[in-house]
N, C-alpha and C positions, 0 to 999 in steps of 0.2 A: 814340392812346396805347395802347401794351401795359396789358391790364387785367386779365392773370393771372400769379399770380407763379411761372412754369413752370421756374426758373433761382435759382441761389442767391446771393446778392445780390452784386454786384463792389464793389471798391473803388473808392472816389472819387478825384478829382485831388485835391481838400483832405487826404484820408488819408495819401496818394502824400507828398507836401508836408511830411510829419511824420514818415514812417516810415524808422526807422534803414537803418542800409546794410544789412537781411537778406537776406545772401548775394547782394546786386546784382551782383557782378560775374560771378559764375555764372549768374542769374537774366537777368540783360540778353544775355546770349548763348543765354540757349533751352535752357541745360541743367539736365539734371536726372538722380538717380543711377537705376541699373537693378539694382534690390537683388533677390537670390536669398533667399528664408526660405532659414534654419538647417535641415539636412536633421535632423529628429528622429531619426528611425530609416533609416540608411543601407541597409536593408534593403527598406522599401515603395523609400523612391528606387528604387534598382535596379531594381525592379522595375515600377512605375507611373511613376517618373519626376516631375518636380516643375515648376511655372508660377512666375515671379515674382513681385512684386509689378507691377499696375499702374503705368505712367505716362504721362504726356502734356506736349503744349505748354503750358508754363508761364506761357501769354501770350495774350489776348482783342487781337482790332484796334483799333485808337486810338493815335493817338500818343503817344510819352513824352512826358514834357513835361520841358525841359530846365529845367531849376532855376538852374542855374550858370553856363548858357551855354557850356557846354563840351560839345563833341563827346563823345556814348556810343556805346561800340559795341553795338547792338543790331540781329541778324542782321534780327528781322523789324518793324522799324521800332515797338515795340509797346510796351505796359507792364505791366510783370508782375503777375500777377494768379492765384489758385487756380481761380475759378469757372469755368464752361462758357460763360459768355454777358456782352458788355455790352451795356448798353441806353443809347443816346443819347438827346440830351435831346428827340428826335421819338416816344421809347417806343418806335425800331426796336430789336431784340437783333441784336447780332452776335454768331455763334457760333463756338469754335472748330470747326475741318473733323476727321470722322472718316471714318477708311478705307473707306469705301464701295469704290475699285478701290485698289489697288498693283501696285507693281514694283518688281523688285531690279534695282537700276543691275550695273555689270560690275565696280565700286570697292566694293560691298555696301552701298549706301547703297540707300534706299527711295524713290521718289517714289509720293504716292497723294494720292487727290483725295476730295473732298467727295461726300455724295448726299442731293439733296431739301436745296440751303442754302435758310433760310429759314421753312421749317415751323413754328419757334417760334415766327414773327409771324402766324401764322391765327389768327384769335380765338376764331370759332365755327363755321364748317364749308370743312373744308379743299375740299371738290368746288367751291365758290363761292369761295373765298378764291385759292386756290395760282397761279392767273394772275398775280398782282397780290402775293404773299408771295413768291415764290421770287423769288431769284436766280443769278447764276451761283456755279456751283463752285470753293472754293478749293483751290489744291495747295498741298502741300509736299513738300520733303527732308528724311529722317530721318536721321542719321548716328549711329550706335553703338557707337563707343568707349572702350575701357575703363572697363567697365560703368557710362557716361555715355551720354544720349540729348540730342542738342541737333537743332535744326530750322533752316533754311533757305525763304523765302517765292520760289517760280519768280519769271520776271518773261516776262510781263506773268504776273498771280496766279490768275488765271483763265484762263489757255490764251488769250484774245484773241481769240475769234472774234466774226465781227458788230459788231463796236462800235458800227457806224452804223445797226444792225437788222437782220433777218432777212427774207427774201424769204418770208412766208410763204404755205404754203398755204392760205387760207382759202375756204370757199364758196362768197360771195358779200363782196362788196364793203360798207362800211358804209354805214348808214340815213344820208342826208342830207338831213335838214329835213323841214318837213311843213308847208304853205302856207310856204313862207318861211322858219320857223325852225326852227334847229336842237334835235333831237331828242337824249336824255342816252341810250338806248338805241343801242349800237352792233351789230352782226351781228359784229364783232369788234373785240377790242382789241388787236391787233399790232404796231401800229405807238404804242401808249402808252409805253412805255418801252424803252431800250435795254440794260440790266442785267442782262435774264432773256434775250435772245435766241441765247446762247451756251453753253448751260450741259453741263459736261463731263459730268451725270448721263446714266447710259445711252448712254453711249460702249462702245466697247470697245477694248482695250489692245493690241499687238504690238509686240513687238522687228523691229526692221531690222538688217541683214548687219550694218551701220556702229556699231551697238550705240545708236544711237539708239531711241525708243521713238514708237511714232504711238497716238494716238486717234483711229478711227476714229466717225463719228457724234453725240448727240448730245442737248438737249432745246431747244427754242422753247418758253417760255410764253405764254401770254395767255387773255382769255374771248371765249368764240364759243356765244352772244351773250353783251355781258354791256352793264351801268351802269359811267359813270368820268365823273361830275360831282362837285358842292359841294353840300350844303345846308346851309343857316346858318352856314358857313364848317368845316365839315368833309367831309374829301374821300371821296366813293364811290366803290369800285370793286369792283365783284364782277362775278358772273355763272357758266356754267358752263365751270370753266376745261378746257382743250386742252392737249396735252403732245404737240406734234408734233415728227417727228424731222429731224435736221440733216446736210445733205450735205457738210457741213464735214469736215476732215481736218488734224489738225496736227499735228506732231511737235515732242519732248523732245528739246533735246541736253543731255545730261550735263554738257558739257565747261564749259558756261557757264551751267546751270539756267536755260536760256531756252527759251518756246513758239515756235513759227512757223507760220502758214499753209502749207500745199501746195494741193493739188488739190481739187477739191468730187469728189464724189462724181455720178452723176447723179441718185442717186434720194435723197429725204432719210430718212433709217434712225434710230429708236429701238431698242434692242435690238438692233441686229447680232451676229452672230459674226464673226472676223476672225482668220484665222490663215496664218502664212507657207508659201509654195509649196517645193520642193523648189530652186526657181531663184533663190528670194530676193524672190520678188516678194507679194504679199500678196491672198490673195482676201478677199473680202467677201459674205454671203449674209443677206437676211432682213432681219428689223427693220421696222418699220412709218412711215408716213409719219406720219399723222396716228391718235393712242390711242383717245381717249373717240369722235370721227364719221371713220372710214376711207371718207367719201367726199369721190370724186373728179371734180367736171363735166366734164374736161378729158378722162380717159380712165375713162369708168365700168366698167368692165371689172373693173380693178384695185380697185373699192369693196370692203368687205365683207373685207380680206382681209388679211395681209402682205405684205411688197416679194417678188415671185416673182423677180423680175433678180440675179441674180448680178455683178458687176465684180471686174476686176484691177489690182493698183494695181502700176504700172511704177517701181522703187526708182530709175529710172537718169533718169526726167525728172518725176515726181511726176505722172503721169498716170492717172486711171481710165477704162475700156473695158467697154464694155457685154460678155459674152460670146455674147450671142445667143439664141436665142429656147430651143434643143436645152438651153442653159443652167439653164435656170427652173427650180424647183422650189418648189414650198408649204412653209414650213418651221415650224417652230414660232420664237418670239422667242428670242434666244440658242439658236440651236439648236449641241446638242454634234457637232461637226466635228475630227476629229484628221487629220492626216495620212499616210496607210499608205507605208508601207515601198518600195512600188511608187512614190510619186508620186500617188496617187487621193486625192481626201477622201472621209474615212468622214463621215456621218449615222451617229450610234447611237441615232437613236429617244427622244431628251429635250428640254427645252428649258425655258422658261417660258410660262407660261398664265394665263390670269384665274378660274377657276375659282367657282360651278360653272357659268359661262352662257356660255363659250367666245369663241374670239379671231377663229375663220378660219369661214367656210363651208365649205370644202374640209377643214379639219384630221383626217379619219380619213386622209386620207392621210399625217401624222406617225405612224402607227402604222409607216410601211413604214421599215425599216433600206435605206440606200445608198450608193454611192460616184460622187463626182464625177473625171472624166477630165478634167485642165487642156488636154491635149494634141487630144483630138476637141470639146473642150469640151460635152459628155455625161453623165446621169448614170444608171446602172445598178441597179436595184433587186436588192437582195442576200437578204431577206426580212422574216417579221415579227418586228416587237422581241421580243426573251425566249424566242422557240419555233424548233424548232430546224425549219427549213425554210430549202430552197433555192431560193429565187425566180429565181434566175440560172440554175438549171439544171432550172428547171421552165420557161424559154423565155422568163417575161414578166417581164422586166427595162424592157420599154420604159411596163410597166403606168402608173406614177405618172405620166409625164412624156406620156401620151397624154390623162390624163384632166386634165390642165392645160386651161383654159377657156380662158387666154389664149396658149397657142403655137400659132405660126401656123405651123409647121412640125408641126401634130396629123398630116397625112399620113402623113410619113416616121413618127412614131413608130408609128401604127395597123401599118404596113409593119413596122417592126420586132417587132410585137408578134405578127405574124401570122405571121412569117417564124418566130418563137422557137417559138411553137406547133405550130406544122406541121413543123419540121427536130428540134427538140427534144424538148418532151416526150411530143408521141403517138408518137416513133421510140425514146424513152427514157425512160418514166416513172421508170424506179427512178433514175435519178439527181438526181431532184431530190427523191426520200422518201428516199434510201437512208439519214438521220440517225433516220428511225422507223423502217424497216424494220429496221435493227442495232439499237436498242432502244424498240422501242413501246410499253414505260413509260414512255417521255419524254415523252409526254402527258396520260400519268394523272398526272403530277405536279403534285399543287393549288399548290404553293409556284411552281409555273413558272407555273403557267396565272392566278396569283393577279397573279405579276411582270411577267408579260408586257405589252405593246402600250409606248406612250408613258407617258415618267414625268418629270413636273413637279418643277419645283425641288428638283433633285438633283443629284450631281457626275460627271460620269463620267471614268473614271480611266484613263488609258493605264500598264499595267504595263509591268517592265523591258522593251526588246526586246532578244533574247536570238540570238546568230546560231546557225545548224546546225554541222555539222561542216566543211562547207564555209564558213564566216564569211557564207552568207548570210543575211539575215536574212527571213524569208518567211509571218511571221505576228506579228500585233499581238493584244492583248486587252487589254479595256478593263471598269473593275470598273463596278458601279454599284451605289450603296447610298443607303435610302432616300427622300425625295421624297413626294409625289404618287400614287396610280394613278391608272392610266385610268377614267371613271368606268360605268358599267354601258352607257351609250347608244355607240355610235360614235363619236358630235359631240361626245361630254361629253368636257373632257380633263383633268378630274381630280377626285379627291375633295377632303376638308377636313382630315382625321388625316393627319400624316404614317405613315409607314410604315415597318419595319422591316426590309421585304423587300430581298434583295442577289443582285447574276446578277453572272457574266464574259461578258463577248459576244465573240466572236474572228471575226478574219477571215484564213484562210489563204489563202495566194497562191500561185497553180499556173497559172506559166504566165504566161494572158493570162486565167485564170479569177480570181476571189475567191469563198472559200468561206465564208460566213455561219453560224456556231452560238452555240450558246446554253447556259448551263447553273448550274442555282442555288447557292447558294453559302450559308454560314451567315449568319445573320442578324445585324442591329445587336442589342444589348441594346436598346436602349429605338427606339422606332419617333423619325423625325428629320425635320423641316421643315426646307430651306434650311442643310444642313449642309457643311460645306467640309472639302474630302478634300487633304489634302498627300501628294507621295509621297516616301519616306523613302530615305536613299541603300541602307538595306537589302532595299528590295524591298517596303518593309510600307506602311500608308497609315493615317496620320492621321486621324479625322474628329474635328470641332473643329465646338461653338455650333450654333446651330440653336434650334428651338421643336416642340411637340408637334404643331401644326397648324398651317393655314396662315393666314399673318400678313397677305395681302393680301386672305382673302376678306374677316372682319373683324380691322382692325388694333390692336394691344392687348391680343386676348383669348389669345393663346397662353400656354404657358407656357414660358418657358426651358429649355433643356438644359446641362447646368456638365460632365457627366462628357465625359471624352474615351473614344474610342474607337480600337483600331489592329485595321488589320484582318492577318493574320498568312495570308501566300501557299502557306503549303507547307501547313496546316491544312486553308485559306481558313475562317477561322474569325474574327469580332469578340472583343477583350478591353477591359473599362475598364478606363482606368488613372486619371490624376491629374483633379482637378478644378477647373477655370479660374475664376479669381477674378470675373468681371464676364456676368454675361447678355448675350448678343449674337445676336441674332434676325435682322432682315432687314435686308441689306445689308452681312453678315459679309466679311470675308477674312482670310488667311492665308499665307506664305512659306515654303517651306523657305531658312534661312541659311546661309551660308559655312562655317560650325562645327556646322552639323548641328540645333540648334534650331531650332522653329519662331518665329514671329513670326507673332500674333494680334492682330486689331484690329477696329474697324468695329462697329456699328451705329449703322443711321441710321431709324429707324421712320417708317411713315406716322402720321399723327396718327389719336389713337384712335378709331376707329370715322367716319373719314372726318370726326370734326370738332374737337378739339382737343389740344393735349399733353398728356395726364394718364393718371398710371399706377392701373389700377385695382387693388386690394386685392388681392394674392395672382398677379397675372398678369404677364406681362413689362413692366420698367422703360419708359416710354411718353413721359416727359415731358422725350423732348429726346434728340438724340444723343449719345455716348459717344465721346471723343474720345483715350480712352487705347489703350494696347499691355498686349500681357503677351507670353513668351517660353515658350514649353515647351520645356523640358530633358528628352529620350526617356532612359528607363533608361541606354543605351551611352553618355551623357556622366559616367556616373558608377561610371567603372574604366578600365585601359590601354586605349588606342586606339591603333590606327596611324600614323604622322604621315610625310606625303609632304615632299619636301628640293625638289632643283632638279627642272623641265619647262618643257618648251614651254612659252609665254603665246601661241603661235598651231600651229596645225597645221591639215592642209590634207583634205579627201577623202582616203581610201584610200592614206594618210602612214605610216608604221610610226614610231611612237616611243618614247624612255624615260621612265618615269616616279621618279625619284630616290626611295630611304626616307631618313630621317631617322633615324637612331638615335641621339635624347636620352640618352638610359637604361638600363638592361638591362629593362627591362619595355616598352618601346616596342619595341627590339629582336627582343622575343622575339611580341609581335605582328605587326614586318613580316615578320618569317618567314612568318607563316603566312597570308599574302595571299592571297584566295581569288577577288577579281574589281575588276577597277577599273571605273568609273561613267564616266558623263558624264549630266551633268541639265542641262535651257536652264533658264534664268534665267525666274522668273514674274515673269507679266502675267497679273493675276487681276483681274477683276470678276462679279461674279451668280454664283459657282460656276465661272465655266467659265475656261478657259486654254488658247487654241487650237494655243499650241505647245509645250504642256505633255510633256514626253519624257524617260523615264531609260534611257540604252543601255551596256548590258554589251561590253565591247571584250575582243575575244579577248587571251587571253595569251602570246606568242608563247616568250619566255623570262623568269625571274627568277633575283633573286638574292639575298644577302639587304641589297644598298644599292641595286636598281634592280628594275624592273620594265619590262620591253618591251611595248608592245601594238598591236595593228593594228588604225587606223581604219575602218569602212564601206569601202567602194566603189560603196556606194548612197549617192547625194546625200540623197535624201529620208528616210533614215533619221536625219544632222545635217545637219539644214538649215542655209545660216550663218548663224552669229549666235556671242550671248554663252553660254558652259555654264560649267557645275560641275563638277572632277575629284574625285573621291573615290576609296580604295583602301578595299576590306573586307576583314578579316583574324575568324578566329573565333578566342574568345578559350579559357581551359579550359572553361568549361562548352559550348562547341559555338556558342556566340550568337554569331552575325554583329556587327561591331563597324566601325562607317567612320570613316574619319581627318576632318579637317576638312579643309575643302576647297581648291583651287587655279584662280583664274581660269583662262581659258584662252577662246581664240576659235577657233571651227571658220571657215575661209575653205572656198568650191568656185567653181565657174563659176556666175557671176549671167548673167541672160539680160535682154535689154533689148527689149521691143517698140516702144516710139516709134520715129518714122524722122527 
């Protein structure tokens, strides 16, 4: 039996049984309104901008109970209720699911899953309980109109993977018997139930060409070792539980909010990054097999460490491919991966970590900034995080990838590494300092040297990319604001205060070169744990929720962050603005929408101090997930805006096309006059902070008028990759403020490339 009262109390079926029609036929459909406060003084709006009120699913799992015998229509099979939690007559609590990941479908509807379900049924210490309390993750669909939120339950409601169990990895096999009889002590408990062996926590999310969405990876629960006998007829199960990760892969179709099986993976991944190629197809890097023992009898090698294997997942036959040994690299968990302009994947030097006792043996090598070549399948050290040096052009790019313990191709890199040395930088030292040499105060800078190396649970940001005069586009930069530092030792990868500290990292492309720099940038107001950064169709970036420190070393003890923050490009300055209704610490997310607001959701907290729900006095809300939304409205919702007419709903690679104005009004008019840049943003896929195809691209303007606007696509694939985006027009309004229209679906198509045969 649940024996603490962690949840506020639900409704009974005898309650149900009496209670007038309040608002049932709204209420049996999942809706509920999406109310804006009365803007007191239209002048802070403007300025700071305003959040809404909270909302949520108006509905705990349980059947309705039909009264009348007559068919209800009720989307998610359920019965209406305010609380967070029902508790069955076993004392299990079901919970509603909070936005731990989302994503904006291509209709603007949201699908996002659950994180850590289950948490409220640990009694007394989550490290012995959560084998045997978690279960899988539930999803939902959000739909958001006219300022109504109603919800939709996927099918199958847990993404479906494993039904019949999980292949796990465990160490050894279980204890059987001991003269004769069977022993209540197991070496593991994996094969105990089938519920937990799926679970979508610590997945990670990308869109496909098709506009479908994949979850890559995943969690297996159970204990290793643990107890799962009876005494006196109540049932045991603890031990020290295991959160190993899952080679599984499944994909979202929109068209019919159904999950499906594809391909496994071959390595099984907690924590991966996962974001789309330039070709359409999808790499995968990182993640861990097994959390709490990363060993492995099979290949001991790999103990001690994360998944070093890179894979590509082929969109055209749902298959994954090792990329080979040149592939590997040590990465941190969710490691931030963006896409360059060329085609390469960047590393920028972040990720997540455990902090302060560390995740990798190897992890000083997440200090090194890189880029992965899909095409040599290679990866190229570029230099160190936050300082401004050229490891590419100091010869030792093959550095990282030779001191890899497990590439069996260590030769050829040592070869590379000696080849760079000796052709490079003893024939040309100054081009790999020439970033100190032009200013060698760039290292007396304590804010850089403070910022520098690897930085834990933090977001990093791909700014607009912006083409030259030539419509090339030939450099990316990417913000990063606070997290984490690196902790004093090498191996240490992080501290326990978040941090205030903010850099832009760039990498400009010359050639067949990448040129790595660095440079600090103003600070958050207030220092931020696990904060989530939107980028805004202006250019400017969001940061949203978060805590003072870190929430995983002990869970509970942070405190909340409410102010919002936008960081301002042309400044590169932080401003607060409005302050968000609801505390949301670890396992935040957030959206940019169709109309230009954000969408806020998610927390999902570990239990306090590793053993149960309960919020301590003064510190962040603890006792239980948080299953509502709130919406920020940025100041430019509130005065004329631009407003785009007819456009493509598809357009192709390097396509020249019009973009229609809409003139409502004379004050809409007199904003599309003054169109200063149209956008294109991919549609997010957010979990842990990160969004690996996260991208806003400024498209040249070829001619305007004042009912059209012409613009010319890329001719670099990998600058839109295909898939789902966002059109936006900016127009500056009298006072000079950049001002974007609401937005216009649209699908980038190019040439997808197929490897199976």
């Amino acid at each position: 039996m649940h024996k603490r009262p962690l949840v506020l109390p639900t409704l009974t079926l005898l309650t149900l049984s009496i209670t007038s029609h309040f608002a049932l036929a709204d209420r049996n459909k999942g809706k509920v309104p999406i109310v804006t406060p009365e803007c007191s003084d239209i002048a802070v709006c403007k300025q700071q901008g305003i959040f809404t009120n909270p909302f949520e699913e108006p509905l705990v799992t349980g059947e309705f109970p039909d009264q009348n015998n007559t068919n209800i229509t009720n989307p998610l099979n359920n019965y209406p209720d305010n609380g967070k939690c029902e508790e069955n007559e076993d004392g299990v609590l079901k919970c509603k699911p909070a936005a731990g990941s989302l994503a904006l479908l291509n209709d603007g509807r949201i699908l996002y899953f659950n994180a850590l379900e289950g948490t409220e049924n640990v009694e007394y210490n989550a490290l012995l309980e959560i084998g045997s309390a978690i279960i899988n993750d539930q999803t939902r669909v959000l739909t958001m109109k006219n300022d109504n939120a109603s919800w939709i339950a996927p099918s199958p409601v847990d993404a479906g993977a494993n039904p019949d169990g999980n292949d796990s990895e465990t160490i050894i096999g279980d204890i059987t018997g001991f003269l004769g009889t069977s022993l209540p002590l197991d070496l593991n408990t994996d094969d105990d139930r089938t519920n937990n062996d799926g679970a979508l926590f610590c997945a990670d999310l990308v869109g496909l060409p098709n506009g479908e969405l994949m979850a890559v990876g995943g969690t297996d629960y159970y204990h290793e070792p643990g107890v799962n006998t009876s005494l006196l007829g109540e049932p045991i199960n603890f031990g020290l539980s295991e959160l190993e990760g899952l080679k599984n892969s499944r994909i979202f179709n929109p068209e019919d909010n159904s999950w499906r099986k594809t391909g496994d993976m071959n390595f099984g991944r907690w924590y991966p990054s996962a974001l789309s190629l330039a070709n359409g197809n999808v790499l995968v890097a990182s993640g861990v097999t097994k959390l709490v023992k990363p060993v492995y009898l099979t290949r001991p090698e790999t103990s001690g460490r994360n998944v070093t294997v890179t894979e590509t997942y082929d969109t055209s036959c749902g298959e994954w491919t090792d990329n080979g040994p040149l592939a590997e690299r040590s990465l941190p968990l969710y490691p931030r991966l963006h896409l360059l302009p060329n085609g390469h994947v960047f590393y920028n030097g972040g990720g997540q970590a455990f902090n302060p006792f560390g995740q990798s043996y190897d992890q000083a090598l997440w200090n090194i900034v890189a880029a992965y070549d899909p095409q040599s399948k290679t990866w190229a050290d570029l230099g160190f995080a936050g300082l401004p040096l050229h490891l590419s052009e100091a010869g030792i790019s093959d550095l990282a990838s030779f001191l890899n313990v497990t590439n069996t191709q260590a030769d050829e890199s040592l070869s590379g590494l000696l080849t760079g040395l000796t052709e490079e930088f003893i024939s040309n030292p100054f081009d790999a300092l020439a970033p100190i040499i032009d200013d060698p105060y760039r290292l007396a800078d304590v804010q850089a040297l403070l910022g520098a190396g690897f930085r834990g649970s933090t977001f990093s940001m791909m700014l607009p990319l912006t083409p030259d005069e030539n419509g090339t586009y030939s450099k990316a930069e990417f913000l990063t604001a606070g997290g984490v530092l690196t902790g004093v030792a090498a191996t240490s990868p992080g501290l326990y205060l978040g941090t205030n500290l903010a850099r832009i990292d760039s990498v400009t492309i010359e050639g067949e070169k990448m040129l790595y720099d660095s440079r600090s940038t103003g600070s958050l107001q207030q220092g931020r744990w696990y904060g989530t950064g939107v980028l805004l169709p202006t250019g400017e970036v969001l940061v949203v929720s978060g805590a003072d420190r870190d929430e995983v070393v002990l869970p509970g003890s942070g405190k909340p962050i409410l102010k919002a923050e936008i960081f301002n490009p042309e400044t590169e300055t932080f401003e607060q603005v409005a302050e968000q209704n609801r505390p949301r610490t670890y396992h935040n997310s957030a959206a940019l929408l169709p109309d230009g607001s954000v969408l806020i959701g998610g927390h999902a907290p570990i239990n306090t101090a590793y053993a149960y729900s309960v919020t301590l006095p003064g510190f962040s809300p603890n006792d239980g997930r948080d299953p509502s939304f709130e919406i920020y409205k940025p100041s430019y919702m509130f005065g004329d805006r631009p407003a785009i007419g007819k456009r493509n709903k598809t357009v192709a690679v390097g396509e020249r096309f019009a973009v229609g104005l809409k003139n409502t009004d004379a004050a809409t008019a007199a904003m599309n006059a003054n169109i200063e840049s149209v956008v294109l943003i991919r549609r997010t896929n957010i979990t842990h902070l990160i969004d690996g195809d996260q991208r806003s691209v400024i498209l040249p303007i070829v001619r305007k008028t004042d009912r059209r606007v012409v613009v010319q696509m890329p001719t670099q694939q990998a600058v839109v990759p295909p898939g789902d985006y966002m059109l936006f027009v900016n127009a500056r309004n009298e006072n000079g403020e950049l001002v974007p229209s609401a937005s216009k679906a649209i699908t980038v198509t190019g040439e997808l490339s197929a490897m199976c045969q």
